[in-house]
N, C-alpha and C positions, 0 to 999 in steps of 0.2 A: 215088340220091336219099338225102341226109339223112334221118336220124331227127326227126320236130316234137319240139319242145319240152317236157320233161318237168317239170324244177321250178326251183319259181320258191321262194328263199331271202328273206323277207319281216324285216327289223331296224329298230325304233325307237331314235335314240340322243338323247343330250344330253350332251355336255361326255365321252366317251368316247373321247379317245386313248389313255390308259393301257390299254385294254383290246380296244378294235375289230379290232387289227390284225390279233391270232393270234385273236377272231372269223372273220374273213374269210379267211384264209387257210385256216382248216378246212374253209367252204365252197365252194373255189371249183370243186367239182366239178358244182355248183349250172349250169343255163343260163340262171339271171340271179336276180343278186343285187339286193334293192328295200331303200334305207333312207330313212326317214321322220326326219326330224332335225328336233331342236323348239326351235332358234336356241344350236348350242350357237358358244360363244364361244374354244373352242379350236382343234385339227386335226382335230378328228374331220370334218368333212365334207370338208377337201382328203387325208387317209387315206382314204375312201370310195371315193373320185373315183380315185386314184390307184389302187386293188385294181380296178377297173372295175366298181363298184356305180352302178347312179342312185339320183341322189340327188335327194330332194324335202326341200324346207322346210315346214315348217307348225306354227303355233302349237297346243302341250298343249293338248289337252282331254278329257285323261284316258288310262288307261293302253288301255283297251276300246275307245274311239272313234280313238285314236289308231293302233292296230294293225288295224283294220278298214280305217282309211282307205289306210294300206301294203298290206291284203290286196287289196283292190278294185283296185290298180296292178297284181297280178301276173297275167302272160297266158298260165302255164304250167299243165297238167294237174293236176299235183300241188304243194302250198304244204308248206313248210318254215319256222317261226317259231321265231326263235331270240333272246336277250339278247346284249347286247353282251358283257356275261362269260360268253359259255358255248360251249362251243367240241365241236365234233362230231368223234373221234378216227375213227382211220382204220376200227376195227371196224366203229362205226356208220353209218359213210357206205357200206361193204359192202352191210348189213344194208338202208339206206335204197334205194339202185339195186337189189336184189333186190326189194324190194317194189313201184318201179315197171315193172317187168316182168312183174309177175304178172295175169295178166287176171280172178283172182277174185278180186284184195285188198279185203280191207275199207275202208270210207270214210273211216279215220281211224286215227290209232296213238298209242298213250301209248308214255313214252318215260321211264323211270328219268332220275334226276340224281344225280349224285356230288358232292355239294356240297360244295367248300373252304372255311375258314373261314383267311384265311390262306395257310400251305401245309398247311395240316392237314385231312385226310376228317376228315367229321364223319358215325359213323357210326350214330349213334341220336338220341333226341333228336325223333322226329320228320322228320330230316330225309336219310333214305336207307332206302328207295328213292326216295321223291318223285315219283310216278310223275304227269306231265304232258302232256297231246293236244297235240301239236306237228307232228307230219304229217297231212295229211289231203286229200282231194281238192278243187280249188277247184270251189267252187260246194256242195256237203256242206259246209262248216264256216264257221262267224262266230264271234265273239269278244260274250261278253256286255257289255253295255256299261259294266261297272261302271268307276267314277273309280281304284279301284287290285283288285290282287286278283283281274283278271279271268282268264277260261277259256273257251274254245272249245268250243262244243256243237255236233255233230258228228249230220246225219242219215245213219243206216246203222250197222251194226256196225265195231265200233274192237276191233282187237288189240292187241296188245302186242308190242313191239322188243326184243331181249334185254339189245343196248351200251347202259349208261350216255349220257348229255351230261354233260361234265364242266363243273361250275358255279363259278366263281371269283368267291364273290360277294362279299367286302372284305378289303381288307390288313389293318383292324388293329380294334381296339375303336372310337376314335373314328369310323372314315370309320362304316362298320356304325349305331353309336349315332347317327348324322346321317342315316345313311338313313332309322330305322326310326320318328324322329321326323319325317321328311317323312312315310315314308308313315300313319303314325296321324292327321298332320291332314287328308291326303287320304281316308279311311278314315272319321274323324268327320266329314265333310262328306255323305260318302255315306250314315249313317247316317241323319244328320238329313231327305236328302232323301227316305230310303225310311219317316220318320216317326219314327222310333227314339226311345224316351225314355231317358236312362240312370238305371239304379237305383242304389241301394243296394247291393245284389247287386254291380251291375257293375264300381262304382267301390271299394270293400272288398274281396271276397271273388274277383272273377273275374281280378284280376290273381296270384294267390299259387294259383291255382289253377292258370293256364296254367303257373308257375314249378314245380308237384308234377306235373303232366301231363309236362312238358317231361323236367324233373329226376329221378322216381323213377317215373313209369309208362309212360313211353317209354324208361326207362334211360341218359340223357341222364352219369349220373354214370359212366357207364361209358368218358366220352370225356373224362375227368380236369377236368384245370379249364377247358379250352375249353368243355369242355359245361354246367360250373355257369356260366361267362360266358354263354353264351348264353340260357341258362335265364333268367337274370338279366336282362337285355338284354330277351327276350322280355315280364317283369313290367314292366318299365317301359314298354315299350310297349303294352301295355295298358291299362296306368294312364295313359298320356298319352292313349291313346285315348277310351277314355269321359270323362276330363276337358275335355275338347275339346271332345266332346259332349255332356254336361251345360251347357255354358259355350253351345253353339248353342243346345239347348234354353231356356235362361235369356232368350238375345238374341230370341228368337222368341216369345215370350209376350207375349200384349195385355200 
């Protein structure tokens, strides 16, 4: 008799051929791969199809509700949540099938990221170790519902996995600078609806703040000029963020 089904590999994409491929192919040790795809207009859903993922269509409605709606598809033991850029090296997939074999694992696992910037680790700054819940038992874990920015909260004790996910997350300054301006207006919408006023504070001083956080107390300078770019990158999007929101705030006033 076969072993029943262990895990089930949960991906939301949009407009992701450059990058889904060597996704999936890292999991396909997975016993079934679910992708959630939110009308993209290129190959990523005949890419899917072709690595033997199903595939579902369904209209954005946020990064939280979006990947809840992929989790609720999968019919295996344990859920594996992963980005279209981020790819599971052969350590971690070790690491991963030893943990579902264990009969006292904890309900849930964070899981380091080695985030590229580029082809460059970026290895301060904030953003290494980056430790993220991405394994967990189904039925133990949902995705809070925020519009971006969301996380998986987890009932039961959650360890920790040693391998990295290696995270490939833009080629160059501008793709990066287009993301981070989507996701800031995604971000001030969410804002507004949890009531948020923006200050003074926020829109002055909290963007040059996150740039001395990023830059000199996370040591961000220590990853040369990638790091002041990001740093950089990071202030502007803050500033776009609360502007966004002051500007909802504004619209929503008798």
């Amino acid at each position: 008799m076969s072993a029943p089904p262990q895990l089930s590999v949960v991906i939301i994409t949009h407009n992701e051929a450059a990058t889904i491929g060597d996704c999936l192919a890292s999991v396909q040790f997975a016993d079934e791969i679910i992708v959630v795809d939110s009308g993209s207009t290129d190959k990523t859903v005949a890419l899917c199809r072709e690595r033997g993922a199903r595939v579902l269509v369904r209209a954005f409605t946020g990064f939280g509700e979006q990947k809840n709606f992929a989790l609720d598809q999968a019919g295996c033991a344990w859920v594996l949540s992963v980005d279209a850029d981020e790819r599971v090296p052969a350590e971690l997939r070790e690491e991963i099938l030893a943990v579902l074999g264990q009969p006292d694992a904890c309900a849930g696992y964070r899981i380091a990221r080695k985030n590229f910037f580029g082809d460059t680790w970026i290895r301060h700054g904030g953003w290494y170790p980056d430790y993220v819940l991405r394994l967990f038992r189904r039925g133990r874990g949902r995705f809070n519902e925020r519009t971006v920015h969301e996380s998986v909260q987890v009932n039961g004790p959650v360890g920790r996995l040693q391998t990295p996910l290696e995270h490939r997350t833009c080629r160059n300054l501008t793709e990066f600078a287009r993301r981070q301006e989507h996701y800031a207006t995604l971000a001030a919408a969410q804002l507004a609806r949890e009531g948020r006023q923006a200050t003074r504070t926020d829109l002055w001083v909290r963007p040059w703040w996150t740039f001395l956080k990023m830059y000199v107390g996370q040591a961000g300078f220590l990853d040369g000029v990638k790091g002041w770019q990001l740093a950089h990158l990071y202030r502007q999007y803050t500033r776009c963020k609360y502007r966004q929101l002051a500007a909802l705030n504004r619209s929503l006033r008798p």
